[in-house]
C-alpha positions as a Markdown table, in Angstrom:
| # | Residue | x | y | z |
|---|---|---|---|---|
| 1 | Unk | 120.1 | 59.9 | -48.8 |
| 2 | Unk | 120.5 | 59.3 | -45.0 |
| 3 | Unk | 123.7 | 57.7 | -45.2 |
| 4 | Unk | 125.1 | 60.8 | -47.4 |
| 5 | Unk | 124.0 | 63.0 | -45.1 |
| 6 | Unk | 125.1 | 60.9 | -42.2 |
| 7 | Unk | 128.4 | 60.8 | -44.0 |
| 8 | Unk | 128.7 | 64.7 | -44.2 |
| 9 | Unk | 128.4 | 65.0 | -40.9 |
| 10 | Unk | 131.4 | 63.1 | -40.0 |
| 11 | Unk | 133.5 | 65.7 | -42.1 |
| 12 | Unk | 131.4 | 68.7 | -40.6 |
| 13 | Unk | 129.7 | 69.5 | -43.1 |
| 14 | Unk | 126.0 | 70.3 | -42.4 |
| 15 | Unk | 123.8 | 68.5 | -45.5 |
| 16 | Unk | 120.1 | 68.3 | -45.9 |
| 17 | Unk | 117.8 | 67.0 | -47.9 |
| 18 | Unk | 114.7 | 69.0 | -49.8 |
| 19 | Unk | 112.3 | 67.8 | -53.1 |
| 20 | Unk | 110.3 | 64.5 | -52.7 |
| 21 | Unk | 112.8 | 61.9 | -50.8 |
| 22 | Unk | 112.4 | 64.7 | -48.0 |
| 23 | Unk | 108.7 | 64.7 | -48.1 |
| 24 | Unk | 108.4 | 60.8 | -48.2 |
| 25 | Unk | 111.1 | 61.2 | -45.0 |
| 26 | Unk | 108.1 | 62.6 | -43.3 |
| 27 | Unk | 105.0 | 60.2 | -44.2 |
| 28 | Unk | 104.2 | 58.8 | -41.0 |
| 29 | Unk | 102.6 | 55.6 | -42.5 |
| 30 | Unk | 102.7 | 54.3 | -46.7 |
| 31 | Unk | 100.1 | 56.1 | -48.6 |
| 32 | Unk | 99.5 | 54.4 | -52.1 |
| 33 | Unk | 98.3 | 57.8 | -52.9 |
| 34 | Unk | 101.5 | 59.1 | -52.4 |
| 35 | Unk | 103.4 | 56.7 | -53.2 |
| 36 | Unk | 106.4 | 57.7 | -56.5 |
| 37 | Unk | 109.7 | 56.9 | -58.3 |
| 38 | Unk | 112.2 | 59.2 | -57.0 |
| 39 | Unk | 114.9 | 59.7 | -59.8 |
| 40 | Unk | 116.8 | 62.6 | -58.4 |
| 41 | Unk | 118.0 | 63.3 | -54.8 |
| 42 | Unk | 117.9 | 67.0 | -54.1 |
| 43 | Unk | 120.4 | 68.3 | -51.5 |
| 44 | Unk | 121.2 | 71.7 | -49.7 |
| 45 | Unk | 124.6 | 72.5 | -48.1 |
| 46 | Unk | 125.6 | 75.1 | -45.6 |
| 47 | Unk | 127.6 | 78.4 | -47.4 |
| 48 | Unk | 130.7 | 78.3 | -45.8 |
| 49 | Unk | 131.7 | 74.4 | -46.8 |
| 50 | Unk | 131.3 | 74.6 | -50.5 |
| 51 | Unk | 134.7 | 73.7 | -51.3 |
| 52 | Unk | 134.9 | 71.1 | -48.5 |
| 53 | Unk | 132.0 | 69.7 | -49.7 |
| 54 | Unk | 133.3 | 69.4 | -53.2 |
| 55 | Unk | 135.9 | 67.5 | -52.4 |
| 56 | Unk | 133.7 | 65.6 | -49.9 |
| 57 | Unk | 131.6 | 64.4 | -53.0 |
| 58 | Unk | 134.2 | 63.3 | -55.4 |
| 59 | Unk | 135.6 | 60.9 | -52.0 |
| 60 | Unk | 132.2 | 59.7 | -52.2 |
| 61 | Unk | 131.9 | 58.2 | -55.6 |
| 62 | Unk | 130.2 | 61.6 | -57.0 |
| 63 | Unk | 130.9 | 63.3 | -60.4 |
| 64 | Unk | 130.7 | 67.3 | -60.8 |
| 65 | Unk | 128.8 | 68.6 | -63.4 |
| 66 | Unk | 131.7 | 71.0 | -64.8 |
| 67 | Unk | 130.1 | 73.1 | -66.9 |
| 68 | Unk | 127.5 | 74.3 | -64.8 |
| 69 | Unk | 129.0 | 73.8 | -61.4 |
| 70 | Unk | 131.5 | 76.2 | -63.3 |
| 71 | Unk | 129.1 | 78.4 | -63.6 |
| 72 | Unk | 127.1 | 78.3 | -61.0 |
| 73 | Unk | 128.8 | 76.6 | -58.4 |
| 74 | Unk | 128.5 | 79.5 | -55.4 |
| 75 | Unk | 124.7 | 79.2 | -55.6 |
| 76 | Unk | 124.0 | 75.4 | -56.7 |
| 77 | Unk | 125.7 | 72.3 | -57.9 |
| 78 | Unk | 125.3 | 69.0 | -59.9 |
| 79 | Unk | 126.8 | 65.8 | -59.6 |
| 80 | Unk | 125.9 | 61.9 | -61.1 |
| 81 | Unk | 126.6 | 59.2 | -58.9 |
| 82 | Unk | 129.6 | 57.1 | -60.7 |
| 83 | Unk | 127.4 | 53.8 | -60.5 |
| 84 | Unk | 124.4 | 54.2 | -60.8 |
| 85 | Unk | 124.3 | 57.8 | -62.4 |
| 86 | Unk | 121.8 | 59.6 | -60.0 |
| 87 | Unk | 121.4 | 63.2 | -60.3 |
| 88 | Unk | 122.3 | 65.3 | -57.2 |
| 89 | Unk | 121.3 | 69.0 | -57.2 |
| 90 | Unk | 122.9 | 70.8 | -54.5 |
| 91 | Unk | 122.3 | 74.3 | -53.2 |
| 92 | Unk | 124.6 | 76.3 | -51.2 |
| 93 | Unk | 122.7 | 77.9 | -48.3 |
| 94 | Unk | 120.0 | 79.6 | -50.1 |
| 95 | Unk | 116.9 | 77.7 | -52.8 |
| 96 | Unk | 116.7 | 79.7 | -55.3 |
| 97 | Unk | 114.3 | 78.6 | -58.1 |
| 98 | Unk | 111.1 | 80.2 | -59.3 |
| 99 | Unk | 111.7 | 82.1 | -55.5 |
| 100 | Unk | 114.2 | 82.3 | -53.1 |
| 101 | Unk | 114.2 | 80.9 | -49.5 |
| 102 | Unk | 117.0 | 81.4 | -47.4 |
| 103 | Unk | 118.1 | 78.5 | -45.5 |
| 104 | Unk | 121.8 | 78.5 | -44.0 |
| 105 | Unk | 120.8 | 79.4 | -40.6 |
| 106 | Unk | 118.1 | 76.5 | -40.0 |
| 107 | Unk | 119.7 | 73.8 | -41.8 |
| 108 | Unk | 120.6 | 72.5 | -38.0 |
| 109 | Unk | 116.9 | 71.9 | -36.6 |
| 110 | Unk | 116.2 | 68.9 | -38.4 |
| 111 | Unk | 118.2 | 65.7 | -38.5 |
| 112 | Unk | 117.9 | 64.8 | -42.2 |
| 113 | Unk | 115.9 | 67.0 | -44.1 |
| 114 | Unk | 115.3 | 71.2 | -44.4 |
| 115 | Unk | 112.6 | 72.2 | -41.8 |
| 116 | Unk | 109.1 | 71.3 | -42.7 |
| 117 | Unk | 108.5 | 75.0 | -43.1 |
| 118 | Unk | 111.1 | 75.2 | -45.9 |
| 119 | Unk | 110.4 | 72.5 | -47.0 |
| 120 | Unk | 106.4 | 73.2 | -48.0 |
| 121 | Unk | 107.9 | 76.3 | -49.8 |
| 122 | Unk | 109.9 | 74.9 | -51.7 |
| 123 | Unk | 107.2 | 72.3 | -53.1 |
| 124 | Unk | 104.5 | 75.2 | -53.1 |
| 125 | Unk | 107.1 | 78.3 | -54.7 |
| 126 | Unk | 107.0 | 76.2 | -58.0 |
| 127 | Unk | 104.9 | 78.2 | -60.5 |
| 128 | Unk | 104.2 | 75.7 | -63.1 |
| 129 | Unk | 103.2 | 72.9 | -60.4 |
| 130 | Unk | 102.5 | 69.6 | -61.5 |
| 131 | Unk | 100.3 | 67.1 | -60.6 |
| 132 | Unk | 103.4 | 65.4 | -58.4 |
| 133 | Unk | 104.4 | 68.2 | -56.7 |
| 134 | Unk | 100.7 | 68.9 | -55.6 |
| 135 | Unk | 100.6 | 65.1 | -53.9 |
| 136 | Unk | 103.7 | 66.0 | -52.5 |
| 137 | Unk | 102.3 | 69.3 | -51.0 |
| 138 | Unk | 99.2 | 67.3 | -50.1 |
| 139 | Unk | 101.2 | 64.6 | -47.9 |
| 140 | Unk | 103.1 | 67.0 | -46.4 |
| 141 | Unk | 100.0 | 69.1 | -44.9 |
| 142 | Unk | 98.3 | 65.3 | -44.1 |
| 143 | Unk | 101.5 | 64.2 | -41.8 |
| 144 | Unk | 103.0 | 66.7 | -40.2 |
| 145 | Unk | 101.2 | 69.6 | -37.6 |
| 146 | Unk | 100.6 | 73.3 | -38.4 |
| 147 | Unk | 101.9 | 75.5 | -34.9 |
| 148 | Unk | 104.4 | 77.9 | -33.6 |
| 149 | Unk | 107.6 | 76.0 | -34.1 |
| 150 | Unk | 110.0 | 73.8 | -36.1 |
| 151 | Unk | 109.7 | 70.4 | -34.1 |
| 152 | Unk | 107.8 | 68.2 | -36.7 |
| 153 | Unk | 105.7 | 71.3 | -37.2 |
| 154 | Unk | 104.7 | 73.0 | -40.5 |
| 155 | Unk | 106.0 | 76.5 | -38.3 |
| 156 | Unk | 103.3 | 79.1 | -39.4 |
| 157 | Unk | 105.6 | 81.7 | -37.9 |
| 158 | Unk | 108.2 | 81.4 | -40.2 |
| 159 | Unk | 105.8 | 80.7 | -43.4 |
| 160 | Unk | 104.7 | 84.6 | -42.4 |
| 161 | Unk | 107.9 | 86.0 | -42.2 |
| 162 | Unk | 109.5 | 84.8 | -45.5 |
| 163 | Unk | 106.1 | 85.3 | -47.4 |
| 164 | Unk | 105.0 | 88.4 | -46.0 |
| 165 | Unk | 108.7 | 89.6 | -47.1 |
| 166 | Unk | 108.3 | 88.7 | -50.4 |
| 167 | Unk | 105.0 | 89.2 | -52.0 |
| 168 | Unk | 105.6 | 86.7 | -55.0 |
| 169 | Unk | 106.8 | 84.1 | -52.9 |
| 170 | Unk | 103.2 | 84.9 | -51.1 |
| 171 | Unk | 101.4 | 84.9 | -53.9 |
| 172 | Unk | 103.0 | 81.6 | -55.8 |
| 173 | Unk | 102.1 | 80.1 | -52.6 |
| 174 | Unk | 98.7 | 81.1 | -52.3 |
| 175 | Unk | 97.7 | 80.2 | -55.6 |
| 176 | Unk | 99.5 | 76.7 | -55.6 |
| 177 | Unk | 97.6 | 76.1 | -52.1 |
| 178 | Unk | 94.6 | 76.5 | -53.7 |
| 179 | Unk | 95.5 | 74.0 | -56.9 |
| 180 | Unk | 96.4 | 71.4 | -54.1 |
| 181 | Unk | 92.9 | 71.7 | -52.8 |
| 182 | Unk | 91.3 | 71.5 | -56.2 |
| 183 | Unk | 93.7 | 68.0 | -56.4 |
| 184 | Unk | 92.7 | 66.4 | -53.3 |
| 185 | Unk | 89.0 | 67.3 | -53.8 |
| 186 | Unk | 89.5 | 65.1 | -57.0 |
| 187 | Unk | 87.5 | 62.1 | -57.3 |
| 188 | Unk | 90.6 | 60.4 | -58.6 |
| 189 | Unk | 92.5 | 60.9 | -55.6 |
| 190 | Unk | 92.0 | 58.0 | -53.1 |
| 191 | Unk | 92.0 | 59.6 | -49.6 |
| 192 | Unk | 89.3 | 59.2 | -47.1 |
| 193 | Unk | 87.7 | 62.2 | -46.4 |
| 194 | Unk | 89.1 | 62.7 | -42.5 |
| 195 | Unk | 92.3 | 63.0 | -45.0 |
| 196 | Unk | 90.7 | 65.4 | -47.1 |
| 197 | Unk | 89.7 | 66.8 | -44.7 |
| 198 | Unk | 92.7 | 67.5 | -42.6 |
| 199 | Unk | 94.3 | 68.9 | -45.4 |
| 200 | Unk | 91.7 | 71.1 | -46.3 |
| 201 | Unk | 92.4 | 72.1 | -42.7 |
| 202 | Unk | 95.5 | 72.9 | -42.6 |
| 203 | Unk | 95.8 | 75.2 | -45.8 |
| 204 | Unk | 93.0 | 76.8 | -45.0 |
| 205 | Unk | 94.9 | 77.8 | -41.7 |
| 206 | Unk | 98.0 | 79.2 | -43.2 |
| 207 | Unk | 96.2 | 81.1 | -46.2 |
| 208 | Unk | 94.3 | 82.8 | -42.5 |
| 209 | Unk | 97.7 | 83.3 | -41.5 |
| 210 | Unk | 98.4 | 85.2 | -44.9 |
| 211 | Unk | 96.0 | 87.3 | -44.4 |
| 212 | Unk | 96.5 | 88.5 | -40.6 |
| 213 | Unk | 100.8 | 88.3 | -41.1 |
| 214 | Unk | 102.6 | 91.7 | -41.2 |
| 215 | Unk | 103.6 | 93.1 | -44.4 |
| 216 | Unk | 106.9 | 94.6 | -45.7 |
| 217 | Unk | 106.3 | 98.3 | -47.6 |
| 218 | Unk | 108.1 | 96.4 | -50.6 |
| 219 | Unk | 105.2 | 93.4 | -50.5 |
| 220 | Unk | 102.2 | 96.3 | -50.1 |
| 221 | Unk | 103.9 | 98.1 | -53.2 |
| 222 | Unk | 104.4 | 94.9 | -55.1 |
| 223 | Unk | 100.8 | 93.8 | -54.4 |
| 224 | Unk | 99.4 | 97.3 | -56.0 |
| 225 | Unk | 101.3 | 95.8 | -59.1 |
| 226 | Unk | 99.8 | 92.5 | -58.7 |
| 227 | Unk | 99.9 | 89.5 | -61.7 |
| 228 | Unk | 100.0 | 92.1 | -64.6 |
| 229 | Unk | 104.0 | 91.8 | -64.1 |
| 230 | Unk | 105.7 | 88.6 | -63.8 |
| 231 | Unk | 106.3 | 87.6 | -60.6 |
| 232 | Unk | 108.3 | 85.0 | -60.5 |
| 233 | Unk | 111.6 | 83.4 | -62.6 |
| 234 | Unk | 111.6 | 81.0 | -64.7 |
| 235 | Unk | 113.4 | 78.1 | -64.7 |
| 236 | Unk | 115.2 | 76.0 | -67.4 |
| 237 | Unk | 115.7 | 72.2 | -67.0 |
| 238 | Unk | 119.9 | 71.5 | -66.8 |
| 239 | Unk | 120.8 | 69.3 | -69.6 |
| 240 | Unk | 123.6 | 67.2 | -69.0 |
């Protein structure tokens, strides 16, 4: 991951990572509890490079996924590592899976991976979240700071603005915050309980910010809807 990354910027082309490999890049110590298989490295590239960044993966022993880079190649691409046959799914300036969350203009203010702001969204905007994702959430509240900016900080500014934009975004979020507390207040998690503790913490802190953030006329007319529509997309697995 870091040396891909590393290589990208060589060429100018701005490349972060996001999914678990970005998480882990922010554990602080080795937590058994959190401690996985990574199969798939998941990537995000800056808009304006996509075809300089095609051409950039091929050079670096990377195969396209025709058909649905074909496809879908302006918003998100595939490619298998030649040797080894790793998946790499790549988006183009903007995550869009069960939500979107724009990402083009902060892909600069961390080193390797998306901000951990981002990056918390993109673990917690997942509407059928498993029991991975969760730990994933949960090590991600344990290790890094909740404040007012993006400098190894969960920045609970920027959590208001995207979610008090978008009420389902909000709302995914909410409800997956609380399934993360429900997982670490397991008995078959192994955490001591200052751990549990400072997770608790820290999700109770941005569900307060939830309810004091400022709210678009779009999120207070979607929320008069609520869960009787769907409020999210669903989203396939790619085969191969």
């Amino acid at each position: 991951m870091n040396r891909l990354i590393a290589a990208a910027g060589e060429q100018s082309i701005l490349l972060r990572a996001l999914g678990g490999l970005a998480v882990k890049a922010h554990h602080k110590a080795e937590h058994p509890t959190f401690t996985r298989d990574f199969g798939d490295l998941d990537l995000v590239v800056e808009g304006g490079r996509r075809r300089e960044f095609q051409e950039f993966m091929e050079k670096a022993g990377y195969s396209p996924h025709k058909k649905f880079n074909l496809l879908n190649g302006d918003q998100r691409q595939i490619y298998f590592h030649n040797d080894s046959e790793m998946k790499v799914d790549v988006f183009i300036g903007t995550f869009v899976m069960c939500h979107k969350i724009p990402l083009d203009d902060r892909l600069h203010l961390h080193p390797v991976t998306i901000p951990p702001a981002e990056l918390l969204l993109t673990k917690a905007q997942i509407a059928d979240l498993n029991r991975k994702d969760a730990l994933d959430i949960a090590s991600l509240l344990l290790y890094v700071e909740t404040g007012s900016s993006d400098e190894n900080c969960i920045n609970l500014r920027r959590l208001a603005l995207l979610c008090g934009a978008d009420w389902g975004l909000y709302k995914t979020t909410s409800i997956n915050l609380g399934r993360v507390e429900e997982t670490v207040g397991g008995g078959d998690v192994e955490l001591a309980e200052s751990e549990r503790s400072q997770i608790k913490k820290r999700i109770s802190e941005i569900l307060h910010v939830f309810e004091s953030m400022p709210k678009s006329v779009q999120w207070k007319m979607r929320d008069k809807v609520g869960t009787r529509v769907r409020w999210y997309e669903e989203v396939e697995e790619v085969a191969r």
